[in-house]
N, C-alpha and C positions, 0 to 999 in steps of 0.2 A: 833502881828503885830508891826512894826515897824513904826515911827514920821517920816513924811518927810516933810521937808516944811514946819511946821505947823498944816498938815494935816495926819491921819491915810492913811499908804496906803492900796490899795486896793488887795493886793493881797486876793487869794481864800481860804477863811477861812481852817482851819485845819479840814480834813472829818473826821468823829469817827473812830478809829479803833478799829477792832474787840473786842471787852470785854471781851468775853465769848472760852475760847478755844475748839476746835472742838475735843470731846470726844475720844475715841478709844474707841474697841469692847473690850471687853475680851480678853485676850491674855496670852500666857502662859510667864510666867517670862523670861525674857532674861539673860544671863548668864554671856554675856560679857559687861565689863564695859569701861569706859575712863580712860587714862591720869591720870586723877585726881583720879580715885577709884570709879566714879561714876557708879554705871548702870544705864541704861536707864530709867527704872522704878522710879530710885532714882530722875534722874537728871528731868525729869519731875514734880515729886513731888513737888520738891522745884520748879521749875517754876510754879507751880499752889499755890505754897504758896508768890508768889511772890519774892524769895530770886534767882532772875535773875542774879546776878555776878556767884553763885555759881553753877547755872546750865547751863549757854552756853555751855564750853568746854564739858560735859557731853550732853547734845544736839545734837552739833555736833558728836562727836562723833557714837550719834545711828543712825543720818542720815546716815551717811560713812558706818553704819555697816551693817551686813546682818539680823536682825532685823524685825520682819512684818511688813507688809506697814503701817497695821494702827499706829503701834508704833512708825514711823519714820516719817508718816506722823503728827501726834500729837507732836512729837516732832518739826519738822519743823515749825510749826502754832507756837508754843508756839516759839523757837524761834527767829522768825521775831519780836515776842510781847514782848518778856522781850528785845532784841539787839533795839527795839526803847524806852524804858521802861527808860534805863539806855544811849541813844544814841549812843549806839556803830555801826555806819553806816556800818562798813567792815564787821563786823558779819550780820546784816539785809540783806546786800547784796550778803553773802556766804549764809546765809539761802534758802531766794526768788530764788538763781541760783540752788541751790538741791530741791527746790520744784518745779520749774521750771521743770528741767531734769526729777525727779521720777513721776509728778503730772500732768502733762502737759496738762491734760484733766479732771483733778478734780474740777467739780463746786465751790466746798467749797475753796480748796484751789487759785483759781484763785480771788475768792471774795478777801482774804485776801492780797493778790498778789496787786492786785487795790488800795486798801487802804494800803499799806504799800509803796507804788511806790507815791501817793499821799501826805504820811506823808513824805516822804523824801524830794518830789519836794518842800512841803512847806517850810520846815528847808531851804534847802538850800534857799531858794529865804529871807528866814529872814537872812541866815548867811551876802546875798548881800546886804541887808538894811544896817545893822549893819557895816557891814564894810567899802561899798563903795555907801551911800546913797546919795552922785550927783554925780555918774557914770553915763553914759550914757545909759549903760546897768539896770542900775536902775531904772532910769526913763521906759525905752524901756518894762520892764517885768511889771514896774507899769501901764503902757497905754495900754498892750495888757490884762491885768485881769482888767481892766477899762471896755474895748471895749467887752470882754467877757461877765460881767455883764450888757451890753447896756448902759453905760454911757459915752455918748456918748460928754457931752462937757466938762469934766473933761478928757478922755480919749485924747481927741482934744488937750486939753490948753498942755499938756504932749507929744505931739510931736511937738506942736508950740515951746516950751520953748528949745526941742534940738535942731530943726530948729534954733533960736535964737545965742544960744548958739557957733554952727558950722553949716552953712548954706550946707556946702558943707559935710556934713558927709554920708557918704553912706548909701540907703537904707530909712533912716526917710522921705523923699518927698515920696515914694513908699508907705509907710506905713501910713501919712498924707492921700494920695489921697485913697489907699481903702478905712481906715473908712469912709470918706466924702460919699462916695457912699455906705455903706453900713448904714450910718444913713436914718433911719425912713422917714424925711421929706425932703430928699434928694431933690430938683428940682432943675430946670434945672442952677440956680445959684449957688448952691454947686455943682453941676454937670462938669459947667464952671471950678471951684475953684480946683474941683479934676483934673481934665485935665490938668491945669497949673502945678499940683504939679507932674504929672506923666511925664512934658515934660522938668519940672527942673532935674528929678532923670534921665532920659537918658542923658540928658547936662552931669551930674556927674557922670555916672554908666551905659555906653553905651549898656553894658552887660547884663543888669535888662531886662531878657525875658519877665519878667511876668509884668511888665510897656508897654512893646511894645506890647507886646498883651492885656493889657485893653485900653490900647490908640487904639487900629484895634476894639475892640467892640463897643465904644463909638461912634466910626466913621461910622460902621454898623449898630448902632441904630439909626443913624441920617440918613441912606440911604446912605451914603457915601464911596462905597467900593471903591473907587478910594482911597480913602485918608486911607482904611482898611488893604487893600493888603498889601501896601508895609511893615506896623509895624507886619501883620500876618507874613509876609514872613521872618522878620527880627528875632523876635519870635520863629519860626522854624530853622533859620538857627543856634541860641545861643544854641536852644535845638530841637533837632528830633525829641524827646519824645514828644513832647507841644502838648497834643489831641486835648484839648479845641482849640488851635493856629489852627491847623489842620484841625478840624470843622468849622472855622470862616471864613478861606480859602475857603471851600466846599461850604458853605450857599453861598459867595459873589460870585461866581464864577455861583453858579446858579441863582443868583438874576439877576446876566448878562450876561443869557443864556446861557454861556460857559459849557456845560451839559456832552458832556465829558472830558473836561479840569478839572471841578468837582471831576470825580470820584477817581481820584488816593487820593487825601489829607482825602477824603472819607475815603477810604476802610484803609488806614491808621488810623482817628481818630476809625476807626469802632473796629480793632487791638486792640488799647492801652485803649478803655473803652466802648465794647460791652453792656454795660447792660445801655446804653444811648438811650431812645429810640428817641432823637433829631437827632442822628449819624444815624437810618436807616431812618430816613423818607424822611432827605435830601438825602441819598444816592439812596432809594427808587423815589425819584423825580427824580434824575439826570438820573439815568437809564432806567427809564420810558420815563423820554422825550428825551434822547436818541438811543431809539427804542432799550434798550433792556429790554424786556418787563415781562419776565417768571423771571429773576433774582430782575425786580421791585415789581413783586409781593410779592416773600419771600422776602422783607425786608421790605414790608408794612406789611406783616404778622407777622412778627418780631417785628416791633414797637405795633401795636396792641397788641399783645402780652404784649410786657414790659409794654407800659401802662396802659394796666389793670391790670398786676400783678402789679404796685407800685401804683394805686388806682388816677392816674392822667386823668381825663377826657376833659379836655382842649384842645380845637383841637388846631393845630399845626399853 
């Protein structure tokens, strides 16, 4: 981990990677060799004996070849393990995409796959310490593996300081005002704090969908759909797609009666994230108290449903 500041940053420690290479069954010798004269058999060997420069190209090689799975899949494992071993990223990366293609459904290999996607995201995020530690983007990766860990006013001082920095830089008021609201002791004065910071990033970044739609929540949990609508609307209009935006739409629209004006933004958020059992229950409301009453039931039935398959008892 790299000094910033002062300070160690926080990026997300380095996860272990595999140690142990994933064996192959018995297999009858392979005939064909690499490039270099390796066979498959050979070029593994020396990967299990650690001498990783001299067995890639032989590696590769058995992947590419026609080979038994196990042999190629052992090979592939091994490697992803020596191409980080010796850091050779372009090889890791030609590995992970032939295990990928051949494997795509192998426990094991998928394990290794995670942890090697992990070993690389760390490197690289060291190589940006290293290179460009008061970037912006430095800081930026340092406060969101802050915020990850729940450290929450270290994380903070670390988008105060870009705010500082460039008050108008796109995006850090957005990212200032979530975590405010996703810290712990969040009330109703960090709550204030976050609001201001979501209505400085629309000032700067009119386009931040996802600003105009936590500013339409905030206003909804205050009872406020007058003041909800138009950032839901604004929300939708930057992006179609916006469920959550969609659903926020639906809830206010039945909060003030408008019951079939409701249903369309409904049966839309219902679309884009069906296994939401928030998305039928208001749609289930809307339609019930819009008398229609048979299409209300399946989607109370619906929600019951999801929520006791996701184990949430919490009336609505």
């Amino acid at each position: 981990m790299y000094k910033h500041s002062g300070q160690a940053t926080a990026f997300l420690a380095l996860l272990y990677f595999c140690s142990s290479p994933i064996m192959a069954a018995q297999q009858p010798k392979a005939a064909a060799t690499a490039p270099s004269g390796l066979s498959p058999d050979k070029a593994i060997s020396l990967a299990e004996q650690g001498r990783c420069r001299e067995s890639i190209s032989g590696l590769k090689h058995a992947m590419a070849g026609t080979v038994a799975a196990e042999t190629r899949k052992q090979a592939g494992v091994l490697g992803v393990r020596c191409s980080l071993a010796i850091d050779d990223r372009d090889s890791a990366d030609e590995f992970i995409r032939l295990l990928n293609k051949q494997f795509s459904k192998d426990p094991d290999v998928l394990f290794v796959v995670v942890h090697a996607y992990s070993d690389l995201s760390t490197r690289t995020a060291q190589d940006l310490g290293r290179t460009a530690p008061d970037s912006f983007a430095a800081h930026k990766l340092n406060a969101e593996a802050l915020e990850m860990q729940g450290k929450w006013e270290p994380a903070q001082l670390e988008y105060e300081t870009m705010i500082k920095k460039d008050p108008n830089a796109r995006g850090i008021h957005f990212l200032l005002g979530r975590l405010l609201l996703s810290r712990p002791d969040a009330g109703p004065e960090i709550a204030e704090r976050a609001k201001q910071e979501f209505l400085k990033e629309i000032q700067i970044d009119p386009s931040n969908a996802g600003a105009h739609y936590i500013l339409g929540e905030l206003a909804r949990h205050d009872a406020k759909c007058d003041e909800a609508m138009p950032q839901f609307n604004e929300a939708m209009k930057l992006d179609p797609n916006f469920a959550e935006a969609q659903l926020g739409t639906g809830v206010c629209l039945v909060t003030m009666k408008k019951y079939e004006e409701a249903i369309p933004p409904l049966r839309s958020a219902e679309r884009l994230m069906p296994e939401n059992p928030e998305v039928h229950h208001a749609l289930a409301t809307a339609l019930e108290r819009s008398g229609h009453k048979d299409e209300a039931q399946k989607e109370f039935a619906i929600h019951e449903s999801l929520r006791s398959a996701q184990g949430t008892d919490k009336p609505e």
